[in-house]
N, C-alpha and C positions, 0 to 999 in steps of 0.2 A: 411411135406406135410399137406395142411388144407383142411382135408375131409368134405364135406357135402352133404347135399339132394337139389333135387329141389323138391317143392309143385306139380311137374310135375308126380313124381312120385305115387301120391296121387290120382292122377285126379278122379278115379272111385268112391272111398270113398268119396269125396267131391262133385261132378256130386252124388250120393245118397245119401247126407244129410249123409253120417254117420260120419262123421271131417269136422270139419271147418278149418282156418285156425290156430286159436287160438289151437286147438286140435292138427294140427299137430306141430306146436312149444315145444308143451307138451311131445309127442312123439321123436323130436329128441334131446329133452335135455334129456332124459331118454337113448337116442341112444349112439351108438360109433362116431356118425356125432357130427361137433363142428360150424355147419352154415348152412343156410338154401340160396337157390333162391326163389323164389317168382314169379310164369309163371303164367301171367294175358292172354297170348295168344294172342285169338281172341276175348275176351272180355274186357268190359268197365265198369265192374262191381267196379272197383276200384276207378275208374274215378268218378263215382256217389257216392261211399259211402265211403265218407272223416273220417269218424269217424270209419268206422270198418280198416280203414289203421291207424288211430291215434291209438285208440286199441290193433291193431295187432304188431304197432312201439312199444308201451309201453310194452308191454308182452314181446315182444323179447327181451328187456332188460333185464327188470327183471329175466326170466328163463335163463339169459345167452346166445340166440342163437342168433347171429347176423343175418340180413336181407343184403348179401353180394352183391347181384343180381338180377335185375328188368327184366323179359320179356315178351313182349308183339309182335303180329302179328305185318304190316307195309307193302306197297308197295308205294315204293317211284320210279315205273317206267317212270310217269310223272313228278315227281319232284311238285303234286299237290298242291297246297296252304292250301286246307284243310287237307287233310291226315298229313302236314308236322305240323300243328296247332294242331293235334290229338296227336300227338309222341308229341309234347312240351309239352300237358298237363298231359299224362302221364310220361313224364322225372319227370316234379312235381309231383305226385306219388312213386315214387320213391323216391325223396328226404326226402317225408314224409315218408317212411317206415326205413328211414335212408341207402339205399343203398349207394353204392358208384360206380356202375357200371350196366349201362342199355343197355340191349340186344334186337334190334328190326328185324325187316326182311326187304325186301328192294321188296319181288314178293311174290305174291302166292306161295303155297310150292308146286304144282305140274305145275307152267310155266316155259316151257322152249323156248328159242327164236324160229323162224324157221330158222334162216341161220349166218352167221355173219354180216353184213349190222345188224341185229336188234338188234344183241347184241351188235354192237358200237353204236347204237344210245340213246338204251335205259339203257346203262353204263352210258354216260356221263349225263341220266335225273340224276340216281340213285348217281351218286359222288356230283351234285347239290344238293339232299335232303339228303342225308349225312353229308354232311357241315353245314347244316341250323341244323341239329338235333344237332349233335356235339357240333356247337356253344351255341342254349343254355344250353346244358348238361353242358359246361365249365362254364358259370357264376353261377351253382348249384355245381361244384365241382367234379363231375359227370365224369367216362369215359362212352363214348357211343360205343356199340360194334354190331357187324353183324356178326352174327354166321351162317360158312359154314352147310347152312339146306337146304334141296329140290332138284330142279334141276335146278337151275338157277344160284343164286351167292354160289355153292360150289367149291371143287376141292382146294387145294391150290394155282396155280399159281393164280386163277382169287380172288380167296379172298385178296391175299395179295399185287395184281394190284389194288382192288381197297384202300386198307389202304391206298398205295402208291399216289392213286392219290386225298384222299379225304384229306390227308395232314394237320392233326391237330392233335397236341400234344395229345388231350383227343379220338380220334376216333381207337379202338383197333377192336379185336377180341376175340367173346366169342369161342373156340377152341372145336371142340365138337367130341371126338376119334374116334368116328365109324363112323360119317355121309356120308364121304367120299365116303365110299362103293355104295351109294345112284347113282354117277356118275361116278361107276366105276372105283373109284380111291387105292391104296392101302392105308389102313388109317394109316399105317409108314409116308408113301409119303403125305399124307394131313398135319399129326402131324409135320414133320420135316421142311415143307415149315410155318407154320405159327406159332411156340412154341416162337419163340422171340417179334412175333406181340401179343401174347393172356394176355386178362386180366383177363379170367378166362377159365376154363376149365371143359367141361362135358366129363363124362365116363359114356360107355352102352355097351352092349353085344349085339351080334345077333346071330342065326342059320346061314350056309351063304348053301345054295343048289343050282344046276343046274337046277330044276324042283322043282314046288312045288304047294298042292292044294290053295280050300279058305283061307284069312287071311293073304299071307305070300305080300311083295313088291316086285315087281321086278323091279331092278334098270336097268341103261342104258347100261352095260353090261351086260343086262341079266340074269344075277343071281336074286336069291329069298332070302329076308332077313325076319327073323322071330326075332324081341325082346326077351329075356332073360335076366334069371337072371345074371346078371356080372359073370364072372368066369365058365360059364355053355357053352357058346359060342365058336365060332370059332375066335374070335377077337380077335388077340393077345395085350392081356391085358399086360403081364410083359411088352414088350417092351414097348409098349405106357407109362407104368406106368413109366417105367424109364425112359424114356424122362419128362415126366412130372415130373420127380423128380427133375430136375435140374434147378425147377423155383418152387423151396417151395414156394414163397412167395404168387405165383397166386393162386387162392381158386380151387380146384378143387369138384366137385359136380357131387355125384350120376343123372343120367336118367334113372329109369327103364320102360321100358313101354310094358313088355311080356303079356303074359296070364296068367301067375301063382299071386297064391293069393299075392295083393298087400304085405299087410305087413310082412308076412313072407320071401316077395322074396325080398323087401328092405335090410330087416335085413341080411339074406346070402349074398345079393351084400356087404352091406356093411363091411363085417366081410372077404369074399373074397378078396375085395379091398387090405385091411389091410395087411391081408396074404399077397399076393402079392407084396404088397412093404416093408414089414419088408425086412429092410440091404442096401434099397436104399432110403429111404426116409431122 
């Protein structure tokens, strides 16, 4: 199994100046993690500064940690011209970081259709700008993937309708264990609909409550989900982990995103992880 982080997990320390990204490279080559993703999100900061990605490309060699995974925001509900011109030029971002797999989003992470009528119309914008991104991800080399996030394009059957319909060798799934729960789905049931579509794989924990105060999500069944550290949670981690074991080859990557002090809760995630799949990996 090839464990690693995302920069995702960092956001705070980096949002306050205290790591950059160079720093955290630094960091998980000192870690039990063997690769890093690289979550640009909702910003363009990448996009504008060509040389702290040239930088960040050359560092990651040097310390050994590969740059496995690019992601950035996206809504490709119009299938707009410029949004789909935005995702190309960060796919070239990504190239330049050396990735080999870029993760975009297709809606807003809190839109969700109002009926079905919207959700076949605005399907079939989003498999049009999936294609177009896809296509030039392929001539960089590039898998392009749509990881079930928010409330829109999650759920396993509707993420792996759309691989199905956006039908290109390079266009996969970043697989992401918990999110599921977001729409009420079991995230077995998400993991097992889309482990043969995924070209990489995130793992995260949640609290999972019937009520809950400030802070926590409540997804579309109603439930309240609280981030934690991996292994701390109600997310059944072995299983998912075994399923994920049976595709060594996809990177899989820490997300933590709780309350508890970043770097300390990375490091139990990741040491948890481990635990965990020692005798199946």
């Amino acid at each position: 199994m090839k464990l690693g982080v995302s920069s995702y997990c960092f956001r705070q320390l980096m949002a306050s100046g205290e790591m950059d990204l160079i720093g955290i490279l630094d960091w998980v080559a000192a870690s039990s993690a063997g690769h890093i993703e690289v979550a640009a999100m909702d910003g363009e900061y990448y996009v504008e500064n060509e040389g702290v990605v040239r930088d960040a490309a050359k560092h990651a060699e040097s310390v050994g940690v590969p740059i496995v995974n690019y992601l950035v925001s996206g809504d490709l509900r119009t299938a707009d011209g410029q949004e789909i011109d935005r995702l190309r030029r960060q796919l070239d971002v990504a190239h330049l970081f050396g990735a080999r797999i870029f993760r975009h989003d297709v809606a807003p992470w809190a839109w969700r259709e109002e009926g079905p009528g919207e959700f076949e119309s605005t399907f079939e914008k989003v498999v049009e700008g999936c294609r177009a991104v896809a296509d030039h991800a392929a001539g960089l080399g590039i898998v392009s993937t749509i990881e079930n996030h928010g409330f829109f394009m999650n759920g396993g059957e509707r993420v792996a309708r759309l691989v199905h319909a956006v039908d290109r060798p390079n266009f996969r799934v970043t697989l992401d264990l918990g999110n599921g729960l977001c729409v009420g789905e079991v995230p077995g049931k998400t993991a097992a609909d889309l482990i043969d579509v995924a070209a990489s794989i995130g793992v995260k924990d949640f609290h999972i409550r019937r009520s809950a105060g400030d802070g926590w999500l409540k997804t579309l069944a109603g439930d309240y989900l609280l981030g934690t550290v991996s292994g701390h949670g109600d997310v059944d981690l072995p299983g998912l982990l075994a399923l994920a074991a049976t595709k060594p080859d996809v990177p899989l990557s820490l997300e933590f995103e709780g309350m508890e002090e970043p770097l300390a809760a990375i490091e139990r995630s990741l040491a948890n992880i481990l635990r965990l799949t020692e005798g199946v990996a």
